[in-house]
N, C-alpha and C positions, 0 to 999 in steps of 0.2 A: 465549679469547674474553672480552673485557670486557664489564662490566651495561653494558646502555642508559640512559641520562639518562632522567630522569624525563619530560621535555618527550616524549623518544622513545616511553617506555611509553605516555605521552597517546596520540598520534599513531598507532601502533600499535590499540589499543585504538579509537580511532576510525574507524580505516581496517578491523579488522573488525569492527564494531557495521554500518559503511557496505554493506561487501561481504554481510554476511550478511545483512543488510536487503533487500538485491538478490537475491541466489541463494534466501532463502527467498520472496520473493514469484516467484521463475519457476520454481525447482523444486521448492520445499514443504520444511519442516521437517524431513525426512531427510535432506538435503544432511547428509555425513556431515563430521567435526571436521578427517580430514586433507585435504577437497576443499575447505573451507570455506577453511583457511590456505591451502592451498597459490593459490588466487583470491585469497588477502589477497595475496600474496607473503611470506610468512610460515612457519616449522618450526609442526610440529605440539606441538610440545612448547610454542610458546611463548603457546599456550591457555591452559593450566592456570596460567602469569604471570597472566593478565588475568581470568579469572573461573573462577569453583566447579564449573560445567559448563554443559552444552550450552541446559539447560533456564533459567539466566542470562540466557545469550545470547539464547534464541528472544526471553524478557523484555523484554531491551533491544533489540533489531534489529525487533520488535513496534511499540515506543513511537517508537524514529527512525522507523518507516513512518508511522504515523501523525502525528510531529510535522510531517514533506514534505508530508502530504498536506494538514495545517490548515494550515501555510504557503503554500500554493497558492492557497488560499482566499482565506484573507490578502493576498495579493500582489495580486489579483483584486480585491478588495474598493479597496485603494491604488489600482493600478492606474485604476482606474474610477471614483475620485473618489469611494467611496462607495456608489455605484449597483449594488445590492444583485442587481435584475434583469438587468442586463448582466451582471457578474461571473457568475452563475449560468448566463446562458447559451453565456459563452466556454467555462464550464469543462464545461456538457453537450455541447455542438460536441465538446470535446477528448476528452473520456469516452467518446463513442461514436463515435470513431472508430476508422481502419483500425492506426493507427499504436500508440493506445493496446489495442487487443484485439493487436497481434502483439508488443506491448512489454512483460508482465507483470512485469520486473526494476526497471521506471522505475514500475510505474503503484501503484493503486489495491489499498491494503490489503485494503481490505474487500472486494473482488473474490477479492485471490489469495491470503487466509490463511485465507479463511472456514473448508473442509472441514479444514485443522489444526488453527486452534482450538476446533473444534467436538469434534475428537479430542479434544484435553488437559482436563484433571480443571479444575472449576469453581474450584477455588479457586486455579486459576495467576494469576501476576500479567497474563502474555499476554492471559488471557479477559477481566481486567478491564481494561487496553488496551483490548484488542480492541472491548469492549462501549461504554467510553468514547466512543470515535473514531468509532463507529458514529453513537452520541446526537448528536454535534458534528456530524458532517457532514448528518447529516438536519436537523438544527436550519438551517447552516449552506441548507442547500436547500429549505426552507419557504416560502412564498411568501402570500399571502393568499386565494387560491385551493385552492392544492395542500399537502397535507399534503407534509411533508418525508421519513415514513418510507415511502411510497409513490413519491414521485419516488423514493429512494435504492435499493429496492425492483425500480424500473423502468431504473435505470440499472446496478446487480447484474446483475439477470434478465439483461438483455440481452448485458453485457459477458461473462458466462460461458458462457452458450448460443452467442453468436457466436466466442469462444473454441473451444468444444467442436463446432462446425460448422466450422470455419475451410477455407478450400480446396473450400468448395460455396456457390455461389452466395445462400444463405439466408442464411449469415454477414454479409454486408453488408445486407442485406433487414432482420434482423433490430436492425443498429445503425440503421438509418434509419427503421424502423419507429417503434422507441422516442423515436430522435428528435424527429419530428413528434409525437408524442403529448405529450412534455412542453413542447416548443417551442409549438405551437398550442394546446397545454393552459393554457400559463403565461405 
């Protein structure tokens, strides 16, 4: 069997930064190395090609969550000419919805790495991600009214409760609830 082209190792490498990015926001940081490749479509061996270990990886598949999620924002922001107040509340409409609480592989970092990160030792590069993207997005959601780590706060709260409700009627109660509070709040 021949090396892969350098273009290819790229490529590889990004398609599991991508996939891991995904599998740990829906199934949490345990996702283990050979469920991880074998989701890539990928040998297990051909891990240890691309990075040191696992704890690299969580690293990097950490920061691409978070780079989707300021891109989002961003897009929002374009999108809307600027208009800071609309962008913010497409993307709460979107946040508290049905589709993003049943979609945790597509969604929201700060939702689905919280209880991981909070596992890993303070000094991972993860945490300070993690902490990073956290400050951005509340920033990002600030308003002149509403403090941003409180709306960020209220749309957590909500997204994980209704997550861990899901399949009883309170699950949607609870994303609507939130809704109207920062909607009529903001």
């Amino acid at each position: 069997m021949g090396r892969v082209s350098h273009a290819q190792a790229e490529e590889n490498r990004r398609r599991v930064v991508d996939t891991a990015s995904r599998l740990f926001r829906e199934q949490g940081t345990q996702v283990s190395v050979a469920d991880l490749m074998k989701a890539a479509g990928l040998t297990h061996g051909a891990f240890y090609k691309q990075f040191a270990s696992k704890e690299a990886l969580v690293d990097e598949a950490t920061a691409h969550a978070f780079a989707e999620l300021a891109g989002r924002y961003a897009e929002g922001l374009e999108r809307y000419e600027g208009r800071r107040d609309v962008a913010q509340q497409v993307l709460i409409g979107t946040y508290l919805s049905v589709e993003h609480r049943d979609g945790p592989a597509d969604g929201c970092p700060v939702a689905a790495l919280a209880s991981d990160v909070a596992r890993e030792g303070g000094g991972r590069e993860a945490r300070r991600v993690y902490t990073e993207g956290v400050a951005d997005f509340a920033d990002f959601l600030a308003t002149d009214d509403q403090d941003g780590i409180v709306r960020l706060c209220t749309l957590f709260g909500a997204l994980v409760l209704s997550r861990a409700t899901n399949g009883s009627p309170l699950s949607e109660e609870i994303l609507a609830a939130a809704h109207a509070a920062l909607t009529e709040a903001g």
